[in-house]
KEDO-814508 format. One record per residue (C-alpha): x, z, y; residue in three letters. Coordinates in steps of 0.25 Angstrom, whole numbers, plus 5000, padded with zeros to 4 digits. Layout:
N
((X,Z,Y),'ALA')
...
***
This chain:
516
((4969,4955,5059),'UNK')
((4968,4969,5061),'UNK')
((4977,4978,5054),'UNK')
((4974,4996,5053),'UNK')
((4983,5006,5047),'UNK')
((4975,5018,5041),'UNK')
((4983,5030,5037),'UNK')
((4980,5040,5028),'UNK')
((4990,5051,5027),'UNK')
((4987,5064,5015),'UNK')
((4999,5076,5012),'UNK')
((5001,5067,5001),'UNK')
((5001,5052,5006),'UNK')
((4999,5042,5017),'UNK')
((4990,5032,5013),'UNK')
((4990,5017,5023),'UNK')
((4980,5006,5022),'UNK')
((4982,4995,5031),'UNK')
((4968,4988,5035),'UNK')
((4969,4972,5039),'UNK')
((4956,4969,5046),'UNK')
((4950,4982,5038),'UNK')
((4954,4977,5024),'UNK')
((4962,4987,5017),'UNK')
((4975,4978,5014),'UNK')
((4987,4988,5011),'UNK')
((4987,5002,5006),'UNK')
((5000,5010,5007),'UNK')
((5002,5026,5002),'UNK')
((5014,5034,5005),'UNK')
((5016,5049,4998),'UNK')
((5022,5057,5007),'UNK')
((5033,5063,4996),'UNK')
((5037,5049,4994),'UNK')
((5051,5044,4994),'UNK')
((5054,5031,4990),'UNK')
((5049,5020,4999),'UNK')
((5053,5006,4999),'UNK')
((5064,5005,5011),'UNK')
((5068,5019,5010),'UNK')
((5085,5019,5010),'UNK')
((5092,5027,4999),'UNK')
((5105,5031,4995),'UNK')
((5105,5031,4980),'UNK')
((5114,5032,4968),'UNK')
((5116,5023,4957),'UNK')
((5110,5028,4944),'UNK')
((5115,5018,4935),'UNK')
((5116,5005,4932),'UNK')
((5109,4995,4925),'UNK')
((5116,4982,4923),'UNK')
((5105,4976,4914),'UNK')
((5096,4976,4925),'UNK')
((5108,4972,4936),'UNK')
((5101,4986,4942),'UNK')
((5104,5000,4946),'UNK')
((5096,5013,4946),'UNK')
((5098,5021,4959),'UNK')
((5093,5036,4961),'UNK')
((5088,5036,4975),'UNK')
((5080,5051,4971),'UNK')
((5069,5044,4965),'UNK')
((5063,5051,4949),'UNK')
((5067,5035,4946),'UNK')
((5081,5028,4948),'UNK')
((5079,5015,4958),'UNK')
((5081,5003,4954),'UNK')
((5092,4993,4961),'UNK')
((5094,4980,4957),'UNK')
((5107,4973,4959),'UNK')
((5097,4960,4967),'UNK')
((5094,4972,4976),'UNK')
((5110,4976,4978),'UNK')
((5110,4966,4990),'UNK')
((5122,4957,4993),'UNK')
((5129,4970,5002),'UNK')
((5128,4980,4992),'UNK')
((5142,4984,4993),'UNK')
((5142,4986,5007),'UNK')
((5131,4994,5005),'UNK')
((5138,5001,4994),'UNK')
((5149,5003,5003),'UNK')
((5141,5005,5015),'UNK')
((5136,5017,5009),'UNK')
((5148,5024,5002),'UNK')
((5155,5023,5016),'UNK')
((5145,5031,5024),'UNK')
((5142,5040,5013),'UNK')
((5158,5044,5013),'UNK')
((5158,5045,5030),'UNK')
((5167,5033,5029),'UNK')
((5155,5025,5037),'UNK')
((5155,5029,5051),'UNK')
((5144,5021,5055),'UNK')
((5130,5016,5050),'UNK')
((5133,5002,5057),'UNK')
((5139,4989,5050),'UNK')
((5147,4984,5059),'UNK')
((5159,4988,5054),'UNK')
((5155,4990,5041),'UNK')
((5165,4984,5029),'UNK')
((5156,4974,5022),'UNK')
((5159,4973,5006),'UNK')
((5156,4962,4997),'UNK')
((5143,4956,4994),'UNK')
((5138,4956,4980),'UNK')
((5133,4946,4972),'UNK')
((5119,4943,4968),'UNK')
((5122,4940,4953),'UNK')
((5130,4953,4953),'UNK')
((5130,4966,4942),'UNK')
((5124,4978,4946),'UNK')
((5136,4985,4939),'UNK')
((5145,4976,4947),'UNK')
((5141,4982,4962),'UNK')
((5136,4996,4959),'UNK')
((5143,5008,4952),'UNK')
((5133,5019,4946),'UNK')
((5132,5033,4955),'UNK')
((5134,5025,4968),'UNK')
((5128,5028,4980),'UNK')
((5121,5016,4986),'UNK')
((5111,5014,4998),'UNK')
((5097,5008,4992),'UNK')
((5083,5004,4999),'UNK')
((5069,5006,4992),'UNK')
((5065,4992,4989),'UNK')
((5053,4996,4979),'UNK')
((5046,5012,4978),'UNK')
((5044,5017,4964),'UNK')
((5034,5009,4956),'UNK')
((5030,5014,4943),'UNK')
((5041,5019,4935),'UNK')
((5051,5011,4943),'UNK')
((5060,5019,4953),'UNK')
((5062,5013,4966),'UNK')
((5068,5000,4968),'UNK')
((5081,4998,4976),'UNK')
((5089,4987,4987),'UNK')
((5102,4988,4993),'UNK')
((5099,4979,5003),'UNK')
((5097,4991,5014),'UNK')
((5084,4986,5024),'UNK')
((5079,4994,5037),'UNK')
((5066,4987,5041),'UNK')
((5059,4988,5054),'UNK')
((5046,4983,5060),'UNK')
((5054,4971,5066),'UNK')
((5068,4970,5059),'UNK')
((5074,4974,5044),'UNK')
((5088,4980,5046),'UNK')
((5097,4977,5034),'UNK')
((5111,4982,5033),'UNK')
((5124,4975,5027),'UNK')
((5118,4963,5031),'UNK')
((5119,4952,5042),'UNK')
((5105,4943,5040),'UNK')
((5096,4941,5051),'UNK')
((5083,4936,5043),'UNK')
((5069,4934,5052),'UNK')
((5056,4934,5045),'UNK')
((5050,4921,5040),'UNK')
((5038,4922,5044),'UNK')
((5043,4922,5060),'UNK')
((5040,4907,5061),'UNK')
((5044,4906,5073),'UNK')
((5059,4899,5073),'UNK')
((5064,4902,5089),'UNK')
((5058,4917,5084),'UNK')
((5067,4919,5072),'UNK')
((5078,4914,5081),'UNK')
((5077,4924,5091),'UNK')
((5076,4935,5082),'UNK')
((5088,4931,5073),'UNK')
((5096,4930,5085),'UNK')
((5090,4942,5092),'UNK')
((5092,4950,5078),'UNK')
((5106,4945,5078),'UNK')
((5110,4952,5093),'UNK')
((5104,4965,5088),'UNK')
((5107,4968,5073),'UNK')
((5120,4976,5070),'UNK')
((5132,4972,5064),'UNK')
((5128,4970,5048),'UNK')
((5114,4973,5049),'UNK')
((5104,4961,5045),'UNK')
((5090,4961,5052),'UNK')
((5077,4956,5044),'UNK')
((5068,4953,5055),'UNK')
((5053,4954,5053),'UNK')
((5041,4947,5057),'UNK')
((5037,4959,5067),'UNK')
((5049,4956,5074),'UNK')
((5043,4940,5080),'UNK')
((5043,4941,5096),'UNK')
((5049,4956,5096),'UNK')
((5058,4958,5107),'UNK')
((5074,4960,5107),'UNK')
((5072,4975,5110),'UNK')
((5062,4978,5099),'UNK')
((5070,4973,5085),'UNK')
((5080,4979,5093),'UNK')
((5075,4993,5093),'UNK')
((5070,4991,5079),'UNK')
((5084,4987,5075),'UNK')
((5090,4998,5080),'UNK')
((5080,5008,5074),'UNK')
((5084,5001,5061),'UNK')
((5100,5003,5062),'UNK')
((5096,5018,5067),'UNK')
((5090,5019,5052),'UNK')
((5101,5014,5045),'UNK')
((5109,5022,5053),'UNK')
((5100,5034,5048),'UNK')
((5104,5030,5033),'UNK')
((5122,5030,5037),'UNK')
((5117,5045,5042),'UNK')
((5112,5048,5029),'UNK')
((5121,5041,5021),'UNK')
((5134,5049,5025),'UNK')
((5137,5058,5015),'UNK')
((5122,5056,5008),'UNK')
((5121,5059,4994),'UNK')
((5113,5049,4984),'UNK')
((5099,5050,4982),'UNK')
((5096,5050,4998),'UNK')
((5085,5042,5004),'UNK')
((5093,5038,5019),'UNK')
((5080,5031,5024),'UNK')
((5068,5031,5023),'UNK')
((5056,5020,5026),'UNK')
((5046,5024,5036),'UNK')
((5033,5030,5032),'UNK')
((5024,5020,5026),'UNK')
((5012,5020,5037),'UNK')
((5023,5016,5049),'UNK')
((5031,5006,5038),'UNK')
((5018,4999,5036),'UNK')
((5017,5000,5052),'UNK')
((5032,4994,5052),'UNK')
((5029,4982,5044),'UNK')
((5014,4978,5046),'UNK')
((5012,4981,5061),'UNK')
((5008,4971,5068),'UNK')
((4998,4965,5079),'UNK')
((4986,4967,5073),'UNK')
((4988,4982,5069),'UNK')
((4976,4987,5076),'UNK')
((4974,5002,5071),'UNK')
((4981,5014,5063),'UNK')
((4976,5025,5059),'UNK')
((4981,5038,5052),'UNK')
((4974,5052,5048),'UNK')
((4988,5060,5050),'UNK')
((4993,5064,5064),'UNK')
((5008,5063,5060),'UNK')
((5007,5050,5054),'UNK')
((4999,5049,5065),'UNK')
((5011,5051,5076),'UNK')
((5021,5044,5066),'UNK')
((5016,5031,5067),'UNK')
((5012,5032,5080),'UNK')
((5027,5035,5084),'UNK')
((5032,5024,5074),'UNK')
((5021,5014,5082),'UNK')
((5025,5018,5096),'UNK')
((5041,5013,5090),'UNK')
((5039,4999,5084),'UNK')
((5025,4995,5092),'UNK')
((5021,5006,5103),'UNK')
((5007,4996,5106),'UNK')
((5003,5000,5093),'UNK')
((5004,5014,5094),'UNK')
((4988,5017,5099),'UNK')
((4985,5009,5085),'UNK')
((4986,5024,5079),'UNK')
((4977,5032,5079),'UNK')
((4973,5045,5072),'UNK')
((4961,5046,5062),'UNK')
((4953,5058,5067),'UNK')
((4940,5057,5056),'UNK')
((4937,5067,5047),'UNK')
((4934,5054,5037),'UNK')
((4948,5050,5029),'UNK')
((4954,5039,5035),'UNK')
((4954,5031,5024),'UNK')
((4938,5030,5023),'UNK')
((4937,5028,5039),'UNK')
((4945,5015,5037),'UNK')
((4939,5012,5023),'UNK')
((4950,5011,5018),'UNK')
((4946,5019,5006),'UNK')
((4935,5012,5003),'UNK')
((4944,4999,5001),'UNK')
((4954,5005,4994),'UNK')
((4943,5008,4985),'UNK')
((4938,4993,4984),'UNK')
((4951,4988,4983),'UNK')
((4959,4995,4974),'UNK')
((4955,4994,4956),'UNK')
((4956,4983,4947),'UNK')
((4946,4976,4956),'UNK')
((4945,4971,4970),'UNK')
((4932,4965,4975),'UNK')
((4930,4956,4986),'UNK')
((4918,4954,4996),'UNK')
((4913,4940,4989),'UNK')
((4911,4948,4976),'UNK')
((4926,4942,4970),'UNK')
((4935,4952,4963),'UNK')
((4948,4954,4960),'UNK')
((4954,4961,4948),'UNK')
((4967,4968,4949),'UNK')
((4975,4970,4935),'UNK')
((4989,4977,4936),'UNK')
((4999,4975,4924),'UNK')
((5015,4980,4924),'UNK')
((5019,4965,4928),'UNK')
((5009,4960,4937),'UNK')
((4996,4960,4943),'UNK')
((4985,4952,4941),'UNK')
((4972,4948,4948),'UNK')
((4959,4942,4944),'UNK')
((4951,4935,4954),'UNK')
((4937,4936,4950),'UNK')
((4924,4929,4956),'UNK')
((4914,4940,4955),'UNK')
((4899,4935,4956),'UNK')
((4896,4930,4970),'UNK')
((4904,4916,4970),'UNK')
((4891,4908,4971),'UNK')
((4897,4895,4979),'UNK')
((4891,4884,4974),'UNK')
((4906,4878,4977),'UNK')
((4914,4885,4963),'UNK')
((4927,4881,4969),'UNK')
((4925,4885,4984),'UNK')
((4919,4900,4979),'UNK')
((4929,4900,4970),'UNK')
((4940,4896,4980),'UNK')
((4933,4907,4989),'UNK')
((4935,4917,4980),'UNK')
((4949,4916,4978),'UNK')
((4951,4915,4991),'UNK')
((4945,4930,4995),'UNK')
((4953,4935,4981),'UNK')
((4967,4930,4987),'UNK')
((4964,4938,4999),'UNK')
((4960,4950,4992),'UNK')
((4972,4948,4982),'UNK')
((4982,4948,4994),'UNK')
((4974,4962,4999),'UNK')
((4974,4969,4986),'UNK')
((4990,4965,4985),'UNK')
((4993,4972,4998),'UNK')
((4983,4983,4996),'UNK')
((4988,4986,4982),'UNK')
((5003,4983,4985),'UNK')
((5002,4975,4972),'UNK')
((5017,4967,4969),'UNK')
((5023,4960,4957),'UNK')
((5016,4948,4951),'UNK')
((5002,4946,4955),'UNK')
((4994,4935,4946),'UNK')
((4979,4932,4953),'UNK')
((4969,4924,4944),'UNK')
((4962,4919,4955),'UNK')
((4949,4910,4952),'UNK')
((4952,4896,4946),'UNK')
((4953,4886,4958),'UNK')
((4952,4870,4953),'UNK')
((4955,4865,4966),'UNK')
((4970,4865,4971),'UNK')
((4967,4865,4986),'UNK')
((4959,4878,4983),'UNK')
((4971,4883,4976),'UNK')
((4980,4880,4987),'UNK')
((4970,4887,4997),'UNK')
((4970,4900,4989),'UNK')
((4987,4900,4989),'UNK')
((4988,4896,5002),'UNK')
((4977,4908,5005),'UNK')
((4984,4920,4997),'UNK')
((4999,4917,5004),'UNK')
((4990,4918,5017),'UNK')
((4984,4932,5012),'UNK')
((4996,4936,5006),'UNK')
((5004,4934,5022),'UNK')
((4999,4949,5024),'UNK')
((5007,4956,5012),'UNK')
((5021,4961,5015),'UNK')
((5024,4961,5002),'UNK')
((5033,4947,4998),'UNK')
((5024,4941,4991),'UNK')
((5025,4927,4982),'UNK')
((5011,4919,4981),'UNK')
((5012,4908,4969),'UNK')
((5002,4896,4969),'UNK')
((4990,4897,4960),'UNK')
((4996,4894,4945),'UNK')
((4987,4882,4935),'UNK')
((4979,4894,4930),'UNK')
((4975,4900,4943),'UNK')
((4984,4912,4945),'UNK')
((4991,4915,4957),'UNK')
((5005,4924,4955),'UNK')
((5009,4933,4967),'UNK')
((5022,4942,4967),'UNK')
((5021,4952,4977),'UNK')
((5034,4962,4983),'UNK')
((5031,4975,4977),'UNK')
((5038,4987,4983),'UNK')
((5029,5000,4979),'UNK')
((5020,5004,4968),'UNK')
((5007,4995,4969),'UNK')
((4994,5004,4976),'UNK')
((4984,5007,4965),'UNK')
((4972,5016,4967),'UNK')
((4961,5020,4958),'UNK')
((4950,5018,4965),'UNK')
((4939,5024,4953),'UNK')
((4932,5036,4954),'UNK')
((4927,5044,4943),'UNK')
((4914,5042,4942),'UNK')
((4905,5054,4949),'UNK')
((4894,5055,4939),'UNK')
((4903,5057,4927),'UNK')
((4917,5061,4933),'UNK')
((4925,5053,4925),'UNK')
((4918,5057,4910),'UNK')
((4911,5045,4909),'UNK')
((4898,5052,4904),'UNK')
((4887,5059,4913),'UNK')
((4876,5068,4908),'UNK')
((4864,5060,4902),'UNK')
((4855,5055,4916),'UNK')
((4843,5058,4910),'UNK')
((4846,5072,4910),'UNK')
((4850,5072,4927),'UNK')
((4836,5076,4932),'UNK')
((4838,5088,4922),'UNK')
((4850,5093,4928),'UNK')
((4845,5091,4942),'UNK')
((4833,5099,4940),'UNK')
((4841,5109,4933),'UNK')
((4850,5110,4946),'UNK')
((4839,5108,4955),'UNK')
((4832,5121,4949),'UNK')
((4844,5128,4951),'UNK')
((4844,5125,4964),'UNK')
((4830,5130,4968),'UNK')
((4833,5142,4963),'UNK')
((4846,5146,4970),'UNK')
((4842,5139,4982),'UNK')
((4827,5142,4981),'UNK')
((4827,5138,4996),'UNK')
((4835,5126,4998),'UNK')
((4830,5112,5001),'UNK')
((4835,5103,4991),'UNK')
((4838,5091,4991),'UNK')
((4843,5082,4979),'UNK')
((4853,5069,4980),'UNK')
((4853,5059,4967),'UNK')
((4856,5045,4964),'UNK')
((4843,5036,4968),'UNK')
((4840,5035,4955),'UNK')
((4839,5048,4952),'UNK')
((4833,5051,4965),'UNK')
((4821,5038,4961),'UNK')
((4818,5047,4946),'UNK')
((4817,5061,4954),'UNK')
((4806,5054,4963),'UNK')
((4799,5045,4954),'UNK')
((4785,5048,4946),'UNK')
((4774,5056,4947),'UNK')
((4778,5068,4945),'UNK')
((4793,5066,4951),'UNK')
((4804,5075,4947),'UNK')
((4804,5080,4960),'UNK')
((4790,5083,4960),'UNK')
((4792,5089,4946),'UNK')
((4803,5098,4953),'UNK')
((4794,5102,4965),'UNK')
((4782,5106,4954),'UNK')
((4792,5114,4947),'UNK')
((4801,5121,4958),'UNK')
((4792,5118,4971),'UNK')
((4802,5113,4979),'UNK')
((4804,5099,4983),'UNK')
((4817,5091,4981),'UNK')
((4823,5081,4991),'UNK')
((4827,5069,4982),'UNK')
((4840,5061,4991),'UNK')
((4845,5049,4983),'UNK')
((4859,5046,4983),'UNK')
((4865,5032,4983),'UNK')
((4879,5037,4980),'UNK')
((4875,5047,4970),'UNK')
((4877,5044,4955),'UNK')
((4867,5042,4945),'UNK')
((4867,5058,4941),'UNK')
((4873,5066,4953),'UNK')
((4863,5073,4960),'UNK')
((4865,5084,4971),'UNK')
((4857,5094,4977),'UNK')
((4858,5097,4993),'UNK')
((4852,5108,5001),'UNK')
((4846,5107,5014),'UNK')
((4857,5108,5023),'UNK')
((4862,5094,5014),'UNK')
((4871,5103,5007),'UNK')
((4874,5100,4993),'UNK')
((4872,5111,4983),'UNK')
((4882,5112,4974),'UNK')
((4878,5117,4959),'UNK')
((4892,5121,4954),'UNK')
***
């Protein structure tokens, strides 16, 4: 599979897609006056305390207070607490753990009132952007997350990816991890991290410690709301996490993006810094890669699919629903392998559209009605297989007696929505246009203008083929009628993209001639 990168950066925004084999699977937007991304590290306040919701609201200088469960405290919340009350008086003289005095963990059937005190100062991770009217969501559980290796202080768990299947694999690493971490710092290690040599998780380690060392620096003597770190730009955090083998181009249309990620590629894999190149066309980037054209197919209420199948997308405030619908071309004479078929193509393009639209909660699919269990077991076993791509956690329930399939799906940032109507060209959004009978009437009415402004001029006149077949047709023709009247002779240009009443008059350069 191949995988592209197209990067379009505006004064306003930066705007990735990420192409698997051309198909346009993920669509990511940054504003560039952003400042609350999911991972970014905060010291924040404790606004107040909500004990009927075993919560707190932190200000961490967004316009709505974060929300932070007490399930999101972590076990080391006091040493966290005490971690940062320490450095912020100078009584820490180093970012490292070693020596650290470690306080008592807390316990998970806990009060929020019990462990917290309002107007503290605490440290606190993004764990979900702003979503609606809902502030940012929080965790205490501090991470530090690399391509190969996740850094998480007041801890000591060394925990390898389950999907390294390999057991003498997970056994080097664990023992490899367990030479290098520091004192008190646990190490989440990643699947990139399969077959990397000592020297690269240990460069990648230290890079990590160096950044919490950042947020001690910070910290000393900081005054809440601060943000202490801050997540890498989204174009080299999607780079971080989904780089791999089959990453075979990148392309951006800005020259200090451009450099950026170049730099960041020459750091973590220096073989795949000639993957970057600069797009040079005069034609916006998006269109070269036709990337516009499928954010237009793919985005609305509806997504088609080649076979003429459609899906229909419905949003409500507590979950998303999706209709699988046949269309007209299932003509197998076999109903339950077409309609096997058919489903089979809509769990794929459901697994797309999830990614592509960032869509998380409950998902409920209506898939077509299958009789046969075997079939039912084959469309299961195929969406978990589609569904391997998403980085989002992700849970796939069997299909239920009634035919539905139920998905939860991670969400960590607003879902992507995108209008892709336009207002209609012939009436601009009034719903009404000027009675067609009456179109060859304004036309000659502009037209003689014309001949007698431009008395000169070669014209030529561009219509809907419609229009273009009534203009020519009979004996006399309209265009004959005009020749008799104003003795010039008119070049009729059908138009396949024009609407019905749009008509345009050119000169003989192909100028148009404006009227107004």
């Amino acid at each position: 599979m191949e995988k592209e990168l197209i990067i379009n950066s505006t004064p306003t925004e930066v705007e990735i897609a990420l192409l698997e084999d051309s198909k346009l699977v993920e669509l990511h937007t940054q504003r560039t006056n952003t400042n609350f991304t999911v991972g970014d590290i905060f010291l924040g306040r404790i606004r107040r305390l909500m004990p009927g919701l075993n919560a707190a609201f932190v200000d961490i200088g967004h316009k709505k207070d974060a929300f932070l469960h007490y399930t999101d405290l972590g076990p080391k919340l006091r040493s966290l607490a005490k971690y940062t009350d320490d450095t912020i008086a100078g009584k820490n003289n180093t970012h490292l753990l070693e020596n650290f005095n470690f306080q008592q963990e807390i316990v998970k059937t806990g009060k929020v009132e019990q462990v917290l005190n309002k107007k503290q100062q605490l440290l606190v991770q993004i764990l979900k952007e702003p979503i609606g009217t809902k502030g940012p969501r929080l965790s205490c559980e501090m991470t530090i997350p690399g391509r190969y290796l996740v850094l998480t202080p007041f801890s000591d768990v060394i925990a390898v990816s389950k999907k390294i299947g390999n057991a003498d694999e997970r056994k080097r690493l664990r023992q490899l991890i367990e030479l290098i971490r520091p004192k008190n710092f646990g190490v989440i290690v990643r699947t990139a991290a399969e077959g990397k040599k000592a020297a690269d998780l240990h460069e990648e380690l230290k890079y990590m410690v160096d950044r919490w060392e950042e947020i001690y620096k910070q910290l000393k003597g900081g005054r809440s709301p601060i943000k202490l770190l801050s997540e890498l730009d989204k174009a080299t955090t999607i780079l971080r996490d989904v780089l791999s083998e089959s990453f075979n181009k990148i392309v951006v249309n800005d020259k200090q993006l451009y450099t950026n990620i170049r730099s960041y590629l020459a750091n973590i894999a220096p073989d795949k810094v000639d993957i970057v190149s600069m797009h040079s066309s005069r034609k916006p980037i998006f269109d070269s890669f036709g990337v516009t054209r499928q954010i237009k197919a793919s985005f609305g209420k509806t997504a088609t699919m080649p076979s003429g199948a459609y899906l229909v997308i419905e949003h409500t405030e507590a979950m998303h629903v999706i209709d699988v619908n046949s269309g007209h071309k299932m003509t197998s004479s076999n109903q339950e392998e077409a309609v096997l078929a058919v489903n089979m193509e809509s769990a794929e393009e459901i697994a797309r559209q999830m990614r592509l639209r960032d869509i998380g909660g409950i998902i409920i699919i209506d898939f077509i009605d299958m009789r046969n269990r075997d079939h039912k077991q084959q469309l299961m076993e195929a969406m978990r297989q589609f569904m391997k791509k998403d980085h989002a956690q992700h849970t796939i329930l069997p299909l239920s007696k009634f035919g539905l399939m139920q998905i939860t799906r991670q969400r960590v940032r607003p879902e992507i929505k995108i209008n892709t109507a336009e207002v209609c060209p012939t009436c601009n959004g009034t719903g009404s246009i000027n009675p067609a009978i009456l179109l060859t009437d304004e036309i000659e009415r502009d037209l003689s203008f014309l001949l007698q402004s431009h008395p000169k001029s070669k014209l030529t006149l561009k219509v809907h083929p419609f229009v273009d077949a009534y203009l020519r047709k009979g004996l006399p023709s309209e265009r004959m009628r005009w020749y008799k009247k104003y003795y010039k002779w008119i070049k009729i240009r059908p138009q396949a993209d024009y609407p019905l009443t749009k008509y345009r008059f050119f000169d003989g350069s192909e100028e148009e001639i404006r009227m107004n």
